[in-house]
N, C-alpha and C positions, 0 to 999 in steps of 0.2 A: 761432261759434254754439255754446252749449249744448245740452250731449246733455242727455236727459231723463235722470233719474238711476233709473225703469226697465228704461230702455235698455242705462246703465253696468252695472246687476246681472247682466242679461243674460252682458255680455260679461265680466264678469267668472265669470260662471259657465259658459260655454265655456270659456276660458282654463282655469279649473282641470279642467276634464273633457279639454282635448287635451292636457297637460301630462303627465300617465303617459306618451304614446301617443307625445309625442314623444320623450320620454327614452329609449323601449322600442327607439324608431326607432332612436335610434346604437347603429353600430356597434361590437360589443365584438373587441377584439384577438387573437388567438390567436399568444404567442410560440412560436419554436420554436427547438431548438436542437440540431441535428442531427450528434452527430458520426462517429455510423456510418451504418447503413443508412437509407432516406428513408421502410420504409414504413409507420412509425406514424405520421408526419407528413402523407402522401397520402392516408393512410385518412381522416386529418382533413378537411382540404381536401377531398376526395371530395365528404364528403355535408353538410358543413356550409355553408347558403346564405351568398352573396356576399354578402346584400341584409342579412345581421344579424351577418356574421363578415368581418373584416379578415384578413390572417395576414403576420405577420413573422417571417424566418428573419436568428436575431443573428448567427450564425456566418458570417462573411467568408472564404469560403478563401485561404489564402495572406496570413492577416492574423492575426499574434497575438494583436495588443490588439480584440479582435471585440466581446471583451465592453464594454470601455472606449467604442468606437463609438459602442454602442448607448447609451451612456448619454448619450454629447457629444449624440445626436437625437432624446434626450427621448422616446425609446420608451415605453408604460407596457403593459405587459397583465393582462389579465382572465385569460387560462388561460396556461397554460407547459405545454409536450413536450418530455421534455428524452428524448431516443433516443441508446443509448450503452451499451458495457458499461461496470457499475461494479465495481472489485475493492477490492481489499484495499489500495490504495494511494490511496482516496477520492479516486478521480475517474474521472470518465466518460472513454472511449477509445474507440478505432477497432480491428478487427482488419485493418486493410487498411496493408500496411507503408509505402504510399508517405504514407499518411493523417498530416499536424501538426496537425492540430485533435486536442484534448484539454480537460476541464472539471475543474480540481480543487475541490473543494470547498470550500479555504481562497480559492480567486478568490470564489466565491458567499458565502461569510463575507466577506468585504471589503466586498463589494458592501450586503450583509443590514445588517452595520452602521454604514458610514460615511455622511454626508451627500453622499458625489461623485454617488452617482446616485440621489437622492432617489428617481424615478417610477418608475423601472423595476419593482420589484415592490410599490410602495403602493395599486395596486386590487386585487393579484392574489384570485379567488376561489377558484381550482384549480390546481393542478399535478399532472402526470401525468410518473413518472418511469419508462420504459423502460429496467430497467437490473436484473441481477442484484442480492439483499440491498437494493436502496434503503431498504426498511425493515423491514431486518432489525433485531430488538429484543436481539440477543447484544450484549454489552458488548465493545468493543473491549478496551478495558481495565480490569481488575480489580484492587481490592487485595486481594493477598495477605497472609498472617499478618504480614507486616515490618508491616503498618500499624496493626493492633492494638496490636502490641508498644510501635512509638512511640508510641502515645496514653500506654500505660501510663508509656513513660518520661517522658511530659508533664504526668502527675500524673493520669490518669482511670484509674477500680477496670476491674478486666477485664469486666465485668460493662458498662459506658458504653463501652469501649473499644469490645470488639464491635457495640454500636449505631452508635456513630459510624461506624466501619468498613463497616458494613451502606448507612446515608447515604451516605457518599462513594463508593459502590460506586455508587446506585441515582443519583448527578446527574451522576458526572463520569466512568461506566463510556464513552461517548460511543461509544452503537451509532448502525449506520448511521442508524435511524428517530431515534435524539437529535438528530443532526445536520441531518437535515434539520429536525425541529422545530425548530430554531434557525435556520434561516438562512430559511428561509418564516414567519417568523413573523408570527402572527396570522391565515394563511390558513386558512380552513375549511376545506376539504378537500383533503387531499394526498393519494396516490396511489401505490401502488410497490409492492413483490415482498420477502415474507420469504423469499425462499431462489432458484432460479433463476429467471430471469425466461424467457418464450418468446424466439427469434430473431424477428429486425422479420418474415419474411414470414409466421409462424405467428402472432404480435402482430394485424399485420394482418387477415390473415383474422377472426381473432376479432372484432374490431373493426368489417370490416365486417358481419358478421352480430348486431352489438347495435347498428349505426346502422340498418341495414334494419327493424330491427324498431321499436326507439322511435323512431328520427329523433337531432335534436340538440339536442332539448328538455330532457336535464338538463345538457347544457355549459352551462358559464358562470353556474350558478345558486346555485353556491357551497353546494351541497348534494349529501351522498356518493348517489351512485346504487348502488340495489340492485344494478339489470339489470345496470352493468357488472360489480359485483362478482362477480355468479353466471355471467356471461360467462367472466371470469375466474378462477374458483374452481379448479379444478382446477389452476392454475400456481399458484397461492399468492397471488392477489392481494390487497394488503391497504389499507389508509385510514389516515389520521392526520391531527391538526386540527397548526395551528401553533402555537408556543409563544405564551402569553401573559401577560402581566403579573402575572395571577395564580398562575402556573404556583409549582408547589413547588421547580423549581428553576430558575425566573427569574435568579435572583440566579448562577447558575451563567451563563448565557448573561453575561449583563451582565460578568463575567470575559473569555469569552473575545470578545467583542468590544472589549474592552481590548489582546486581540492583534491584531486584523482591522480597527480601523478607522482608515483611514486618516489621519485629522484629528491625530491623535495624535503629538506629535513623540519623538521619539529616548529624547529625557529624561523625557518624560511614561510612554512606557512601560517606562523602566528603573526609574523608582520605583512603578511598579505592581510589576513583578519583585521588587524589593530587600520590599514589602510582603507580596507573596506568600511569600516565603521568609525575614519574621516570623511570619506564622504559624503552626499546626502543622505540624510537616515531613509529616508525610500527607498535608496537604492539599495544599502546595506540590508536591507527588510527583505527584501527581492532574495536574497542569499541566507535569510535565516533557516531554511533547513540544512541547508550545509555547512554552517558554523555550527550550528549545534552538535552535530552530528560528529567532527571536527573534536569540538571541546569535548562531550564527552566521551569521545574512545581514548583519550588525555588521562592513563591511569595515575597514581599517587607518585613512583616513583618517575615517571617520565618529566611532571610535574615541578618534580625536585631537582632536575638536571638546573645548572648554573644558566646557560644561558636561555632555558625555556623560563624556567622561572624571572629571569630576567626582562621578558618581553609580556610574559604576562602580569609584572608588576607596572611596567608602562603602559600596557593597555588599562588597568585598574583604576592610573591617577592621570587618567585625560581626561580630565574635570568638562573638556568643551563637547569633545563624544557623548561622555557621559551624560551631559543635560540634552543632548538632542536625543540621545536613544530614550529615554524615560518618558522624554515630554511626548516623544512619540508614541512610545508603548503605551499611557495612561490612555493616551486618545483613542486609540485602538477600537474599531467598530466592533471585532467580533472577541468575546470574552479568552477562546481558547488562544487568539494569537494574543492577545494582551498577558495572558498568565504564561507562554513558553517565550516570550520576550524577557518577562519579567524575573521566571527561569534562569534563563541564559546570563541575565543582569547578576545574577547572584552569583552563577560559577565564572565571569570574566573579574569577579572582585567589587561589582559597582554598586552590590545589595549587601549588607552585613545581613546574616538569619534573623535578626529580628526585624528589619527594616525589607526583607522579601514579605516576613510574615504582615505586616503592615498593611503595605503594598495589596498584598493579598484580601487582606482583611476590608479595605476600600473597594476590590474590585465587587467582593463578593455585595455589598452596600448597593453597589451601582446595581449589579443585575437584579437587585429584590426593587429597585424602584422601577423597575423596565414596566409594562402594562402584561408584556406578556412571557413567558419561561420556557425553554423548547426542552425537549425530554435531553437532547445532547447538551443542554447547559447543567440540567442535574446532573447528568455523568460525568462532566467536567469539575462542577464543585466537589463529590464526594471524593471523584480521582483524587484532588487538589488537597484535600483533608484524609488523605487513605492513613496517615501516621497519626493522625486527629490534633495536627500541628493549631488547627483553629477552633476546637473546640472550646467554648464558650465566648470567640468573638463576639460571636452576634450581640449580645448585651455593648458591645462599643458602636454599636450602630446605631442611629438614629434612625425611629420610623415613620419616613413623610407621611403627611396627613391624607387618607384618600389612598392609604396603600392597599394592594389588591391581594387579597386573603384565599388565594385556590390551593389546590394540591400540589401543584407546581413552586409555590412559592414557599410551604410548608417543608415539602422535599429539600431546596436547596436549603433551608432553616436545620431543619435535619441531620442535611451533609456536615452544618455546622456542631454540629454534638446537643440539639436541642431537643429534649425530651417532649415539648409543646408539639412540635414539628412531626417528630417520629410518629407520636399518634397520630397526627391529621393525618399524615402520609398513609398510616395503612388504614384507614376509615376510607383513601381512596381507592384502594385496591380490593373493594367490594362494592366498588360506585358503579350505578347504573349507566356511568358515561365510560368511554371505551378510553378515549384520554388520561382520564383519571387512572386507569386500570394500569395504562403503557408507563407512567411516569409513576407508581410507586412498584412497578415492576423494575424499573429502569434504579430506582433505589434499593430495593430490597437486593440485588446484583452486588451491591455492594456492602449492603448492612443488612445482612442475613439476620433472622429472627431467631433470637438466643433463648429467654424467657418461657417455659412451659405453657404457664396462665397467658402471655399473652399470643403464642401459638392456637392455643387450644381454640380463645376469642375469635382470633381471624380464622382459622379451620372452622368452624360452626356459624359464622357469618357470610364465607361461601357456601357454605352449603346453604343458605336460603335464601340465595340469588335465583336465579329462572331459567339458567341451562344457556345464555346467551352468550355469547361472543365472549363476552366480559368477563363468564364466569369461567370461560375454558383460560383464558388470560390470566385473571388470577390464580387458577389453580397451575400452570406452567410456573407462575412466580415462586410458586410451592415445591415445583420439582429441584429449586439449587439447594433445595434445605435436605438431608440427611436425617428424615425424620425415623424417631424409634420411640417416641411415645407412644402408649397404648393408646390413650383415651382420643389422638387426635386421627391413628392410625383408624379407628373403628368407627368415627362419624365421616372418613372417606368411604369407608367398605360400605356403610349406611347410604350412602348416595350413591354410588355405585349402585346399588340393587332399584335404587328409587326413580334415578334421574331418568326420564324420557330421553335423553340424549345422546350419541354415539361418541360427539365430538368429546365430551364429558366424563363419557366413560374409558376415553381413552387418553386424556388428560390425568385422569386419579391413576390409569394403570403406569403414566409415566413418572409419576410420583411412588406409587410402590415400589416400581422397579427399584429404585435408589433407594429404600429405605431399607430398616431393620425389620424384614416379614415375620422373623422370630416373637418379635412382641403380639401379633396376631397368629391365630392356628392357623400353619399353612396349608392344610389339606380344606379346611373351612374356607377360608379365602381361594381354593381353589375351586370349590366345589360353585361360591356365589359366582366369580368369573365367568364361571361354565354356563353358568345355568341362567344368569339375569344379562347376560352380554344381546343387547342389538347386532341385530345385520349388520357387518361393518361395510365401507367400500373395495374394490377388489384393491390387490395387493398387502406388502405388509403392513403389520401397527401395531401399538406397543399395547395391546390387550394378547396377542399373539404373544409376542416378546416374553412376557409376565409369566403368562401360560407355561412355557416352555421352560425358565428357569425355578419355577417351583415343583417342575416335574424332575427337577435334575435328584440325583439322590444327596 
């Protein structure tokens, strides 16, 4: 039978008027990914209705690949919670030590730009990041003055140099909020904390007192909300849109998903490499954590495929790369990126092991003429000799006239396998200067004191320091040693009973803790503990700690 075809208009004009009504009706997804505390995640769930909110939590415990999961079941959402601290190691973590779930941000770059998990963030309209600096605008990385200078040497007037320099600063500085703009890209509104963020139960709270009040009316609408902002104001909360195509530096992202995406085979992105380190060596510089990072997950056998091996023997004998990476790297203002260039120069083929060591052996040269030594360059040199590859360099070095003879310079002498050194070093680690203290602390971390007789020396030369600062300093240096000598174990317990000091006497008990208390009577070192211990301040400390495990049976 024929419908009247007033009839059809009809239905056809219902049709388009229930059509918003049904679309409004589904349900939108709420990710979550939880890898400390649950209660920005409950606060959500709380107040947000069942009848217009779904909620999916990706993280599986006890399952690594959580994230990959989630993609195998075609998960898609509308808002993302991601709850976590984030530090300085970009990525999300737990402070709860039995806690394995962890989010690094190179797994979210993976994800951002390969086609393995198409859905998972292609509707998204929000994300909300619980997490210290999420979008923090400080540049991780900056170019310092070496990058100007290589423009210059690449043929631009210092005058272009500095601009360029300025640009490569502003795309590929990659602060925390760059980062996320790149890996949410195209989301409307993102979410997160220029500096600390609240703990989840303070998070919470806040949270629900800006649901109580608007409801859950601006979730999922892909538009920044004031309320929460001024909810949040006082923590630093702040917004960000996702990168977009139009972005000024697009073309920057499109790079580094050249590292992250997975489609990409071995050789495909070793001649992305080999091209990145055609062009300007500042720019290629801009990208040294991610080469690195790159080569070495690059195991022996992957290595040895024909046509990896093959790209990595042309990147070897590009003799014109070669000399701009190098001449770059020598120049290098700060020693640690000069020695992971020079690193890197080694596993691309361009250093033979003797000619890193070299290499090496000049930088170390350089920084003993410096005027002055920062405790993180001694832990850069000793790192750098941890296999004692440069031990007895220093003898190839020449010592400029008017060279400056501190603790600091002794230490990095030291790093180098110098016995002159190693002494001065621990003569500073009973220095009445607090400097002195940090920096043969900052070595002995690495060249633990082996020697009885010269154990004993420095144990008996704290002990007639003056209870200061300096002396709790050095005696923590004492706590990495594993001590079970008797004779050094009983000029502690000697100070202990004598020192005027709390901080002191709780310095020595962090040093017994770790040692071998069987060399001393442990009922006798319990009894002094007891009986010669100061008032300490409230809460725990390792005079307690001590206490208690010599009461154990």
């Amino acid at each position: 039978m024929r419908l009247p075809a007033r009839f059809l208009h009809l239905l056809c004009l219902l049709a388009a008027c229930l059509s918003p009504q049904l679309a409004s009706a589904e349900k939108q997804t709420v990710c979550t990914i939880t890898v400390n505390s649950p209660d920005e995640q409950e606060s959500f769930r709380r107040f947000l209705p069942a009848s217009k909110y779904q909620f999916v939590e990706l993280v599986e415990r006890h399952r690594p690949d959580w994230l990959a999961s989630a993609c195998q079941q075609r998960v898609s959402c509308d808002v993302l919670v991601i709850s976590g601290h984030y530090g300085a190691g970009n990525e999300f973590f737990s402070d709860a030590l039995e806690a394995r779930e962890f989010l690094p941000i190179a797994e979210l770059e993976r994800v951002s730009c390969s086609d393995s998990c198409p859905s998972l963030f292609s509707r998204l309209k929000e994300v909300y990041l619980f997490g210290c600096n999420t979008l923090n605008p400080q540049a991780q990385h900056s170019a310092s003055a070496e990058i100007a200078r290589s423009l210059v040497r690449d043929g631009s007037s210092p005058v272009e140099a500095d601009r360029l320099a300025h640009l490569l600063n502003s795309g590929h500085g990659e602060s925390s909020r760059d980062r996320m703009r790149m890996v949410f890209k195209d989301v409307p509104v993102i979410y997160g904390f220029s500096a600390a963020a609240p703990l989840g139960p303070t998070a919470a709270s806040t949270l629900n007192r800006y649901f109580q009040a608007t409801g859950a009316k601006d979730v999922g609408t892909g538009r920044a909300s004031s309320r929460l902002l001024s909810q949040f104001a006082t923590n630093g909360m702040t917004v960000a849109q996702g990168m977009t195509d139009a972005d000024p530096h697009a073309a920057v992202r499109q790079d580094m998903c050249r590292f992250a995406d997975d489609r990409l085979s071995d050789v495909e992105k070793l001649r992305f490499v080999h091209q990145l380190l055609e062009r300007p060596t500042a720019e290629a510089r801009m990208f040294l954590d991610r080469i690195e990072r790159y080569t070495a997950g690059l195991d022996a056998s992957e290595r040895q495929a024909p046509e990896v091996a093959q790209e990595l023997d042309a990147i070897a004998h590009d003799a014109g790369a070669r000399g701009r990476y190098l001449a770059f790297a020598r120049d290098a203002d700060h020693p640690a990126v000069r020695a992971r260039m020079l690193n890197l120069a080694h596993d691309l083929g361009w250093l033979s092991t003797d000619q890193r060591r070299d290499e090496l052996v000049r930088m170390m040269g350089d920084l003993l003429a410096h005027d002055a030594i920062a405790g993180t360059e001694v832990d850069l040199a000793c790192t750098l000799n941890k296999e004692h590859d440069l031990d007895g360099a220093q003898g190839q070095l020449a010592s400029p006239a008017g060279q400056v003879d501190d603790v600091a310079h002794a230490a990095v002498r030291a790093c180098m396998g110098s016995a002159e050194g190693h002494a001065r070093t621990l003569q500073g680690l009973v220095s009445p200067a607090d400097a002195d203290v940090r920096i043969a602390q900052t070595y002995l971390h690495h060249r633990p004191i082996v020697d009885v007789g010269e154990l004993r020396a420095v144990v008996a030369a704290i002990a007639r320091m003056n209870g200061s600062e300096a002396q709790v300093r050095a005696l923590d240096a004492l706590a990495q040693h594993y001590l079970s000598d008797r004779e050094s174990l009983d000029m502690l317990a000697r100070l202990y009973s004598q020192t005027p000091s709390w901080p002191v006497q709780n310095a020595i008990a962090g040093i017994l803790i770790r040692s071998d208390t069987r060399s001393i009577g442990s009922q006798d070192l319990l009894r002094t503990l007891r009986e010669r211990r100061h008032k300490p301040p409230s809460g725990d400390n390792m005079v307690d700690a001590l206490i208690s495990r010599l009461q154990l049976p």
